[in-house]
C-alpha positions, 0 to 999 in steps of 0.5 A: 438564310438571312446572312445569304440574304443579307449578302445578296443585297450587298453584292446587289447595291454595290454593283450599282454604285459604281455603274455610270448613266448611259452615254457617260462612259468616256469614248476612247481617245477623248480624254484630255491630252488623248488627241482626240476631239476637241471641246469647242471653246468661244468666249470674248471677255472685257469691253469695248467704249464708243464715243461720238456717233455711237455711245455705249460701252458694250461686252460680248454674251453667250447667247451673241454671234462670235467668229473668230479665227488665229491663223499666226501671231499677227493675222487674226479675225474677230467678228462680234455682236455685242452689247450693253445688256439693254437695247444697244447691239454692236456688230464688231469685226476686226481683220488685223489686215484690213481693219476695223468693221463696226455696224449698230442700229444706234448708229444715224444711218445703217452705213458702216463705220470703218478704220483707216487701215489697220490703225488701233489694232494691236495683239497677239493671237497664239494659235492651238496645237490642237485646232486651227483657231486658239486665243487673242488677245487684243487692245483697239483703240481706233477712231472710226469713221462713215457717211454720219460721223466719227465714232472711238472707240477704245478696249481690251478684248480676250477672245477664246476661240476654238472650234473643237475639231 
């Protein structure tokens, strides 16, 4: 009667050993490589150098905005809020067929500053075999310039961008 007993609990706890919490059972086609969905993936990693009007050196966190798009090699877009984990905050955006976009409250006036054309944009984007959007990686060394002044401003940026479709 014991071993019976004994034999009963064993099967019991080794069924529950290898059962899984709700909802964690991967769905069919979501593992890695399955063509299935995408994990969203949005990460901006180094820093970027103002001088001039505007001076700080500033880097993108996780709970900032980011927008970001690879359409092919040399036409891609970043729109960033950064910054220098104290009281200064940037709004970066960057079209490598336009230019340069940057607004701050630091700045003397709420006019942006611009770039001239697509001077100090230089990289690559390598869009992704699964999402529209992929991975840039950009060097931006530009003077900038609005209604109050110049502004540099120099870096390297590696920008993850994936919506995960």
């Amino acid at each position: 009667m014991r071993r019976a007993l004994l034999l009963v609990v064993l099967v019991a706890c080794s069924k529950g050993e290898n059962k899984s919490a709700p909802g964690s059972e991967p769905t069919p086609g979501s593992e890695p490589g399955a063509g299935g969905p995408g994990k969203a993936e949005k990460t901006v990693k180094g820093t970027l150098t103002f001088g001039g009007a505007l001076t700080a050196e500033v880097s993108w966190k996780p709970d900032l905005a980011l927008t970001c798009s690879c359409i092919n090699d040399k036409d891609w877009a970043v729109d960033a809020t950064m910054s220098d984990g104290k009281d200064t905050f940037v709004a970066v955006s960057v079209i490598t067929m336009k230019g340069i976009t940057v607004t701050s409250g630091k700045l003397p006036s709420p006019s942006p500053v611009l770039s001239e054309g697509r001077a100090g944009i230089s990289g690559a984007c390598k869009p992704d075999k699964r999402n529209t959007d992929g991975v840039i990686s950009a060097d931006l060394d530009a003077k900038l310039t609005g209604k109050d002044g110049e502004v540099t401003m120099k870096g390297h940026l590696d920008i993850v961008c994936r919506e995960g479709l």
